[in-house]
PLY file of the C-alpha trace (Angstrom):
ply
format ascii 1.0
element vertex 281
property float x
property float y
property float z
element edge 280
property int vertex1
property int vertex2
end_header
-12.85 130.07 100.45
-12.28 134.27 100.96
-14.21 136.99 102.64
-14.63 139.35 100.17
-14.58 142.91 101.67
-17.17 143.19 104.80
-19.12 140.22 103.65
-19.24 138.00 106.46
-20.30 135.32 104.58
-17.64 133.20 102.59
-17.20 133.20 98.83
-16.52 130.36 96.86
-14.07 131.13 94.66
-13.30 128.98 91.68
-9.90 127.90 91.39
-7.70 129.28 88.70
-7.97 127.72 85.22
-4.70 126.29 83.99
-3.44 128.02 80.59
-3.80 125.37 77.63
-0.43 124.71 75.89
-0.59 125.25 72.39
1.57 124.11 69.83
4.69 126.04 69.05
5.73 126.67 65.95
8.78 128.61 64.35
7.75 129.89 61.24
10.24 129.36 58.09
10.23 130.78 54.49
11.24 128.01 51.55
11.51 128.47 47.79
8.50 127.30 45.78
10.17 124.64 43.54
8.39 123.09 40.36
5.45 120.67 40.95
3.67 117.78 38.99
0.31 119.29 37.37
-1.35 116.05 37.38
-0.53 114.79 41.18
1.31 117.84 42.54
3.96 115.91 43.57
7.85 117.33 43.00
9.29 117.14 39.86
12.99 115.34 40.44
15.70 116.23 40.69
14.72 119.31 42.46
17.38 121.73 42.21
18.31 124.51 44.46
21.58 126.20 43.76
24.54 123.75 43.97
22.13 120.96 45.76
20.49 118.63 43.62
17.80 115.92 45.56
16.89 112.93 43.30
15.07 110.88 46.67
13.36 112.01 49.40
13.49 108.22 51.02
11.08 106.98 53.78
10.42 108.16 56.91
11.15 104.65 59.32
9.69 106.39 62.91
9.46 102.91 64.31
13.56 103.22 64.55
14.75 106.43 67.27
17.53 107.16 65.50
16.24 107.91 62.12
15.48 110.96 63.04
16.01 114.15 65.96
14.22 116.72 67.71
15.16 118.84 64.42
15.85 116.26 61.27
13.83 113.19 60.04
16.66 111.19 58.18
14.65 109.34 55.56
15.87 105.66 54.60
17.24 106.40 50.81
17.37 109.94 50.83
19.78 110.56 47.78
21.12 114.64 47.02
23.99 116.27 44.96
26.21 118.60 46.53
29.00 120.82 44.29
32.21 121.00 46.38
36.29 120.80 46.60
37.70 117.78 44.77
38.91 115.72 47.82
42.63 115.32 45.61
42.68 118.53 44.02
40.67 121.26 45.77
41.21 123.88 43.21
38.90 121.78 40.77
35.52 121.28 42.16
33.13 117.56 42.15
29.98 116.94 42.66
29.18 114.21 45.35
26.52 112.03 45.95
24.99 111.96 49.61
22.90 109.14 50.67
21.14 107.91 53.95
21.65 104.00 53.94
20.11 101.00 55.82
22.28 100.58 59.13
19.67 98.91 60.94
19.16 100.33 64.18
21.10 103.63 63.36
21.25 105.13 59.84
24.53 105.38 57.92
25.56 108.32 56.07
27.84 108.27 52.70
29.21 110.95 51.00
31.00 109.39 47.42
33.07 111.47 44.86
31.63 110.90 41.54
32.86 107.66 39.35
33.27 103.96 40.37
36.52 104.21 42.04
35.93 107.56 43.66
36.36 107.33 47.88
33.42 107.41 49.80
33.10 109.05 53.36
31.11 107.32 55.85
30.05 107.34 58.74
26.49 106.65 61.50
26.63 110.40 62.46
26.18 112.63 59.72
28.09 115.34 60.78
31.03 113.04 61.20
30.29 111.78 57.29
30.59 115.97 56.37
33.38 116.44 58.68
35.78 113.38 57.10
35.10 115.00 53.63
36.09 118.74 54.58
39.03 116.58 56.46
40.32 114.80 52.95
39.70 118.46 51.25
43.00 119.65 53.73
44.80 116.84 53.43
44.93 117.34 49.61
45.39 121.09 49.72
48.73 120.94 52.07
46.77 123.66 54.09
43.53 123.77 56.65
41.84 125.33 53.60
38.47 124.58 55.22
39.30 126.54 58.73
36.25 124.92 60.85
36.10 120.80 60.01
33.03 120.97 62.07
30.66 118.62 60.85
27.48 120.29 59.54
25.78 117.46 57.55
22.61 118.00 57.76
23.13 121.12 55.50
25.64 119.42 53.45
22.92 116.65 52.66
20.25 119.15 51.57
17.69 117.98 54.45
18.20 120.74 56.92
17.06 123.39 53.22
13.75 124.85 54.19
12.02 123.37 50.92
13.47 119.69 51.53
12.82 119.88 55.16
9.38 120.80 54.38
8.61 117.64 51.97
10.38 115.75 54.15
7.95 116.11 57.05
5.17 116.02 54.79
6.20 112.67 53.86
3.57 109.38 55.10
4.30 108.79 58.45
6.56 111.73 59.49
3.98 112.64 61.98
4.97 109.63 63.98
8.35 110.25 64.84
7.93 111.04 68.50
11.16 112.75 68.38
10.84 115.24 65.86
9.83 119.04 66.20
7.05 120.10 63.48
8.24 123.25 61.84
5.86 125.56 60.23
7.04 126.65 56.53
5.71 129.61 54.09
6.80 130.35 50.45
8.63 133.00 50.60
7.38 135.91 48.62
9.09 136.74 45.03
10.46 139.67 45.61
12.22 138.74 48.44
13.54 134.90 46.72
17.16 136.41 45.49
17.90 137.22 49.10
16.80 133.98 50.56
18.60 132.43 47.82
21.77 133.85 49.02
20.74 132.73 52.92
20.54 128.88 52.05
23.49 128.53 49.82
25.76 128.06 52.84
29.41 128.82 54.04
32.56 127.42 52.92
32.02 124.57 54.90
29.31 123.77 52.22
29.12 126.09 49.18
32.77 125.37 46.46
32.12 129.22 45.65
31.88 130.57 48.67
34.91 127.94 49.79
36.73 129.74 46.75
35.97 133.19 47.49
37.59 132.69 51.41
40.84 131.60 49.36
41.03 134.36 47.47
40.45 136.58 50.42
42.91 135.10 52.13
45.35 135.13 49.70
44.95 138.86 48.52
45.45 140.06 52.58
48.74 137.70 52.67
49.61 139.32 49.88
48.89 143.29 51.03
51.36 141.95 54.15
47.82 142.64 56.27
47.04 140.03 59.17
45.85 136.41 57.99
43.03 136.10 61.04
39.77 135.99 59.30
36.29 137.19 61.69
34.65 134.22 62.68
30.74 134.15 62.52
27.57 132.11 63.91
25.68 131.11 61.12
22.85 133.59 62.17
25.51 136.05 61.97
26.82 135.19 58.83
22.79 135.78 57.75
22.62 139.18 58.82
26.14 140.33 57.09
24.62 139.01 53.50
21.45 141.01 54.37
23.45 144.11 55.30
26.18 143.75 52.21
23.78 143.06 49.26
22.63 146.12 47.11
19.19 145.05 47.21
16.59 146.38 49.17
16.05 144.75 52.30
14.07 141.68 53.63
11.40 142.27 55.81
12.30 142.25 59.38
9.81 138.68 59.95
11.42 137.53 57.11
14.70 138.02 58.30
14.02 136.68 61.55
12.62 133.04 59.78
15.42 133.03 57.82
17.85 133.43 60.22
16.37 131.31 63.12
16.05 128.33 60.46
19.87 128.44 60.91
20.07 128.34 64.75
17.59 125.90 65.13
19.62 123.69 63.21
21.05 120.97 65.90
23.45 118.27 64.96
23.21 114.48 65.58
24.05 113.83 68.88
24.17 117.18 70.18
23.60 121.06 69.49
26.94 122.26 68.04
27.88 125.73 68.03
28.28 126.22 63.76
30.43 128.68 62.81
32.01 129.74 59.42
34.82 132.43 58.41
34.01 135.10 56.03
36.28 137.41 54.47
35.04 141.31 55.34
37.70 143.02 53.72
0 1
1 2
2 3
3 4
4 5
5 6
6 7
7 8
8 9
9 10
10 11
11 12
12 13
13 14
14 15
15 16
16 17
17 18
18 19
19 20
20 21
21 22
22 23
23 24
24 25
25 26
26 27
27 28
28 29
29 30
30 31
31 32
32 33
33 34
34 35
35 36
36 37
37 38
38 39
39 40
40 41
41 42
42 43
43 44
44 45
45 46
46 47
47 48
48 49
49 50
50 51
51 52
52 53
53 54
54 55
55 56
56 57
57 58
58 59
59 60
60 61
61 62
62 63
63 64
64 65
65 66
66 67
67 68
68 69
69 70
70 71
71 72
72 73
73 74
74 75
75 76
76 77
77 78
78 79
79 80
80 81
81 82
82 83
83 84
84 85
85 86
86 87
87 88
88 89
89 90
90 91
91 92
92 93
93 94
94 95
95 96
96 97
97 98
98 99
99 100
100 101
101 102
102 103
103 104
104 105
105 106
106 107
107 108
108 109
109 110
110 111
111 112
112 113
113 114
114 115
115 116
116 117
117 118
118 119
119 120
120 121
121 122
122 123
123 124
124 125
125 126
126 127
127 128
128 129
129 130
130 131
131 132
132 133
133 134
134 135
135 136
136 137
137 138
138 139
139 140
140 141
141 142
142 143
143 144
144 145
145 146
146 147
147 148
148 149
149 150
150 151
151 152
152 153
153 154
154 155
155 156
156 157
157 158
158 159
159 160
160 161
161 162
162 163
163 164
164 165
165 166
166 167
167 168
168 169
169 170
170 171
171 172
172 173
173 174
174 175
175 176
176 177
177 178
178 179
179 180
180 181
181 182
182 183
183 184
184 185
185 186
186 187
187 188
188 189
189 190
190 191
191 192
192 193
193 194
194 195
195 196
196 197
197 198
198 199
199 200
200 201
201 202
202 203
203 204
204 205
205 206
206 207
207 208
208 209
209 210
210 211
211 212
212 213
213 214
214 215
215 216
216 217
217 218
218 219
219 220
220 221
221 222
222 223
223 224
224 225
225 226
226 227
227 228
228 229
229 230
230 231
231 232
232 233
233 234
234 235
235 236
236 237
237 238
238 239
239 240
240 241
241 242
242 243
243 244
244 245
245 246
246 247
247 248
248 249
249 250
250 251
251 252
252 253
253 254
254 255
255 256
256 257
257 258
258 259
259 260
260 261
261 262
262 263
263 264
264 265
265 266
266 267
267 268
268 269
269 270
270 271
271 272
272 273
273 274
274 275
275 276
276 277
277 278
278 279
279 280
């Protein structure tokens, strides 16, 4: 109770009303992809860039670690990914990804196309990425990939706005106690080339862009200039392809989804802090 002012009588007062907590949700802007007239479902493989996904698997929430606060890893989930030949990096391969049946914890394989091609495994994903870009090295005779960091969930395809998004549409995904709901938006068309660009990746995960850092490389060694490259965040690396391209510019919102779809991007295990090397010369 309170005296109000000269009142002599006491007030009631009614206590403050707690604030509800609603549901937060960080918005994100995927590429529309083709669609089924007659059900609507995706038409397979569904290609974006050098990713190709043939599976989206099924969504096992009964099992914890089939999935994080940021990734539902989907029992036969099957993708493409263009990269280094693990023997000869100069020649690119495309490799098959696929989340497997561990039991109680998933297992991740990346394989190297044809029967007797070697196959990278491993039950954390980014460890699976990280034994790949490892082999890629090896073969070279150089750390041609600078940052082995493991970054699977990108290399797989499921971390891709538009997977991610059928992903967690998928029966049952809204069961995996775990996992973070993410709100998604197709991004609008004249803004697609840019976002294009955004989700293709670093060298870590793109053969082209894995190229280009070569070439840099090589053309600065050979100009007698310094061989340190600038290391960037992954947000970073966002901005500088927004600022460099002669297009017109997203829209700030859009930049913002684009680029915190990238730093909320955790890896198995534990947040890592992803980085990647780009040549600004």
């Amino acid at each position: 109770m309170i005296n109000c002012g000269g009142n002599t009588n006491p007030v009631e007062m009614e206590p403050p009303r707690r604030k509800l907590q609603t549901l937060s949700m960080t918005k994100h802007y995927m590429l529309p992809i083709p669609l089924n007239s007659t059900n609507g479902e995706p038409i397979f493989p569904i290609v974006l860039s050098n990713l190709r996904v043939h599976n989206l698997g099924l969504v096992k929430f009964d099992r914890p670690r089939y999935h994080d606060k940021s990734h539902i890893y989907t029992l036969g989930f099957s993708s493409e990914r263009l990269y280094a030949h693990y023997q000869d990096p100069s020649k690119s391969m495309w490799y098959i990804c696929k989340i497997l049946d561990g039991g109680p914890t998933p297992v991740f394989q990346i394989s190297g196309e044809g029967e007797e091609a070697q196959s990278f495994r491993g039950e954390n994903i980014n460890i699976c990425h990280q034994k790949l870009m490892e082999a890629v090295n090896r073969a070279s005779g150089k750390r041609m990939v600078d940052d082995t960091r493991g970054s699977g969930a990108e290399f797989f395809g499921i971390s891709n706005p538009t997977i991610c998004n059928l992903i967690q549409n998928l029966a049952n995904a809204e069961k995996c106690p775990g996992y973070k709901m993410m709100q998604f938006e197709t991004c609008p068309e004249k803004d697609r080339k840019k976002l294009r660009l955004l989700v293709c990746g670093g060298s870590r995960i793109d053969y082209d862009a894995l190229q280009r850092s070569q070439e840099g490389y090589t053309k600065r060694i050979d100009l007698g200039g310094s061989s340190s490259r600038l290391a960037m965040t992954d947000s970073e690396r966002l901005r500088f392809i927004l600022n460099r391209t002669s297009t017109s510019h997203l829209q700030s919102s859009t930049v913002a989804s684009s680029v915190s779809s990238v730093d909320d991007l955790s890896t198995q295990d534990g947040d890592a802090d992803t980085t990647d090397h780009i040549d600004v010369t």
